[in-house]
N, C-alpha and C positions, 0 to 999 in steps of 0.2 A: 418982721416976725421974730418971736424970743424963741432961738435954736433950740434953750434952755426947758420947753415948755412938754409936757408930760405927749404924746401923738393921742390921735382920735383912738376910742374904744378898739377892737381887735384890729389896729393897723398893723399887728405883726403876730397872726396866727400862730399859736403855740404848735410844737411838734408832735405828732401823732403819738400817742401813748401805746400802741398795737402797734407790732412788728411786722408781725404778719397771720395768716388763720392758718391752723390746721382744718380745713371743712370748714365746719360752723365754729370750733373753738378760735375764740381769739387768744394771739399769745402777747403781752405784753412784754415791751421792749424793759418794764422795769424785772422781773423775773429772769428775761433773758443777759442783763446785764450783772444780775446775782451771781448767776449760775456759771459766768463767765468767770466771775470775781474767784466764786469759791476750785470751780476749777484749775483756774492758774495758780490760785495760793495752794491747793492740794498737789500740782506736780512739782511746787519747788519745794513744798514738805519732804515729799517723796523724795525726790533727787538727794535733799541734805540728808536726810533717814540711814540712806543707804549709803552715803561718804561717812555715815557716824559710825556705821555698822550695827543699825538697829536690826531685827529678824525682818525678813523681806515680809510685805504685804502689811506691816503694821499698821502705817497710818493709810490704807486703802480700809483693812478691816474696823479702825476706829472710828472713818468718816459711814460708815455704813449705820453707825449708832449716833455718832455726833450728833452729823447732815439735820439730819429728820428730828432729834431730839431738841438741838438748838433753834429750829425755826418755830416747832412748838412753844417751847418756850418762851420765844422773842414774841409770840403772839398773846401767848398768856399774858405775858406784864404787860403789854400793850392793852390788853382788853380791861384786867384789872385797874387799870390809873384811868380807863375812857368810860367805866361803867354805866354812869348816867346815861350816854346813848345804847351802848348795846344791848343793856336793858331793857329798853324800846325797843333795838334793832335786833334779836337775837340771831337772826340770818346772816349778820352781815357778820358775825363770828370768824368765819372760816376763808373772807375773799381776803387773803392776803395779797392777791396779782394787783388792787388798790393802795396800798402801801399798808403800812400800820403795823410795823412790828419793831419791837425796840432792842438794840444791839446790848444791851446790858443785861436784858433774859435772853439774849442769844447767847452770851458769854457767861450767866451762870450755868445754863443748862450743859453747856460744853465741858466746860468744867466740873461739874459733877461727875460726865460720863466719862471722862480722862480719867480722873481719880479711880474710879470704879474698872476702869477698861484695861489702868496698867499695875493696879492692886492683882488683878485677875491671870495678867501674863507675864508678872514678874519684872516689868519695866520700871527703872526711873520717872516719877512722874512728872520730875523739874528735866528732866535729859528731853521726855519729847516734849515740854511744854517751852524750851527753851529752842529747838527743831524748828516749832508751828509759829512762832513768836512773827518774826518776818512776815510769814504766809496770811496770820490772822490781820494786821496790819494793812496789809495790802490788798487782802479781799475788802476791808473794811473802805479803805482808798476807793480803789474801784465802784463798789457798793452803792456809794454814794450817789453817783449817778445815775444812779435807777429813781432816786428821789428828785433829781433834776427831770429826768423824763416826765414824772407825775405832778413836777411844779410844785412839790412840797416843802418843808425839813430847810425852809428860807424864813429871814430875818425880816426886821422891819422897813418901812416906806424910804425909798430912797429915788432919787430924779434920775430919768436916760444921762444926765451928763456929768454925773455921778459915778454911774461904771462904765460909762465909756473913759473918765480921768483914771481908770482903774486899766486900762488895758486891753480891756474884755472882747474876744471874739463877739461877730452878732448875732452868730446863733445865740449864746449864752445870754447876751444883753435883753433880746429878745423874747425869750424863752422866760425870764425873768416879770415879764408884765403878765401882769392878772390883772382882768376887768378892767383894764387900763391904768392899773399903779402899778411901779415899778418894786421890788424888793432886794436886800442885798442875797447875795447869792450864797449866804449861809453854807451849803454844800457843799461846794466850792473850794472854802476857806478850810471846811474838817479835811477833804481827800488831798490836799497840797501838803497842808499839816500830817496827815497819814503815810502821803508817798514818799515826805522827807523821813517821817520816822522808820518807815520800811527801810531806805538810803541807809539809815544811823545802825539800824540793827545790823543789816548787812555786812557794814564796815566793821563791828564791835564780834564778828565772829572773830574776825582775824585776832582780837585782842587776847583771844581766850580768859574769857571772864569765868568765874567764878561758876558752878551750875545754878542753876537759877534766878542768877542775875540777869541775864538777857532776857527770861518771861517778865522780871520785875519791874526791869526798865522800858517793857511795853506797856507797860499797866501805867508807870508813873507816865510816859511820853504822852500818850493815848490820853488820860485823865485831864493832864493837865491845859491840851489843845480843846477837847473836848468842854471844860469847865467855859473858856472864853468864850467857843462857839454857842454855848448853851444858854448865853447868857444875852445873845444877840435874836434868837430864834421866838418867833410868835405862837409855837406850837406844841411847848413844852406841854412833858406830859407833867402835873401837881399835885402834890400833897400837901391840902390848907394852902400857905404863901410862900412853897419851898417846892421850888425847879429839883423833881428826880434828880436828873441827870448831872446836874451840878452837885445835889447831894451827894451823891455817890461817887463822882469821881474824887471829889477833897477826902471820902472815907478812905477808897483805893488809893489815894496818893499815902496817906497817913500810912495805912496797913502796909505797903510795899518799901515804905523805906524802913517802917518798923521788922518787916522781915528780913529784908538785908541786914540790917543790923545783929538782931535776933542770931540768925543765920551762921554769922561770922562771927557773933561771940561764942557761941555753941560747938563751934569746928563740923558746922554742918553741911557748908559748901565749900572743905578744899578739895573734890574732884573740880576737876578744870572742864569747860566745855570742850574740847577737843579731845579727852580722854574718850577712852572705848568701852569702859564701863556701864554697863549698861542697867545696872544697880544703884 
């Protein structure tokens, strides 16, 4: 018998997508591992907020507008680039607990309301953007796995002895077969790339870079993992014969090193990020 050879249709039942019920709601484990993601990156916001000496509660009161404004969003461009079905579907609008939202309308909408949030209280917007830099990163890390629960945001056909040459736990390998084809674990590949980039920013506080450099360098790190995985993925979202997501991050990579640059010809970022300026 060839070991090599794909196993029979569900010989390795996928993992339940439900965590658990409230009553009759069901909660899914992809929401529940969001909501993990975003909780852990908001107390290590918080924790560095208050070594910066930002005013206390800030990034509790900014997540209260972000939270909700970013997942809108992230579901809006989701909706907008899926149009032809939801057009049909117009119910299925609002189930985001199914997956379908895209991290690049989570990250303008965030962004928007950053600008707005600390126009309003007199904050640096590069001081707490360079604060969240880490936290966004590694929710985004984590994240990812809530698309592994829903078996989505994976790459093209690949054999069981394929990821098992990869190293791969069996839950993962497993978890990996639909309708009995195997895929590469696209997901995978972004949150290892994310949790190093979280590692990097991490270490790069110590550096004391420049302000606004450390949000720069998660735009460039971020874009640039992201461009390769995007490029691997069966389920891009399209415009015409051009992968969003690639598009946009080669734009974010251009635009961030053009503002670093920018930046530093202008004498616009020598506060240092360890200063206490909160201006």
């Amino acid at each position: 018998m060839n070991n090599n050879q794909n196993p029979p249709i569900d010989q390795y039942p996928a993992l339940d997508p439900i965590a658990f019920h409230l009553g009759p709601i069901p909660v899914h484990w992809y929401g529940v591992i969001i909501g993990s993601g975003l909780a852990l990156a908001l107390y290590i916001a918080i924790r560095e907020a208050n070594r910066r000496k930002l005013p206390q509660d800030t990034f509790a009161d900014l997540m209260l507008w972000a939270i909700p404004i970013a997942i809108i969003s992230a579901r809006i461009y989701y909706v907008i680039f899926e149009w032809d079905y939801y057009a049909q579907h117009p119910a299925d609008i609002p189930k985001i607990w199914g997956g379908g939202i895209a991290i690049h309308g989570a990250l303008i909408g965030a962004v928007i309301t950053t600008i707005i949030f600390t126009r309003k209280r007199g904050i640096s917007f590069w001081k707490l953007a360079d604060i969240a830099a880490p936290s966004i990163i590694l929710g985004q890390a984590i994240g990812r796995w809530g698309n592994f629960m829903n078996q989505e945001a994976h790459g093209g056909e690949v054999t069981r002895s394929f990821l098992e040459s990869l190293h791969l736990p069996n839950f993962i390998i497993n978890q990996m077969e639909i309708d009995g084809v195997y895929y590469h674990p696209t997901f995978l590949y972004e949150s290892i790339w994310n949790f190093a980039g979280f590692i990097l920013l991490i270490l790069l506080r110590r550096v004391n870079l420049r302000r606004g450099e450390m949000f720069l360098t998660y735009v460039i790190w971020y874009s640039v993992g992201r461009f390769f995985v995007e490029g691997m993925r069966t389920d891009s979202l399209m415009l015409g014969s051009l992968r969003m997501a690639q598009t946009i991050s080669i734009a974010l990579i251009i635009a961030a090193i053009a503002m670093l640059i920018y930046r530093r010809k202008k004498g616009l970022s020598n506060v240092r990020y360890l200063d206490e300026r909160n201006i």
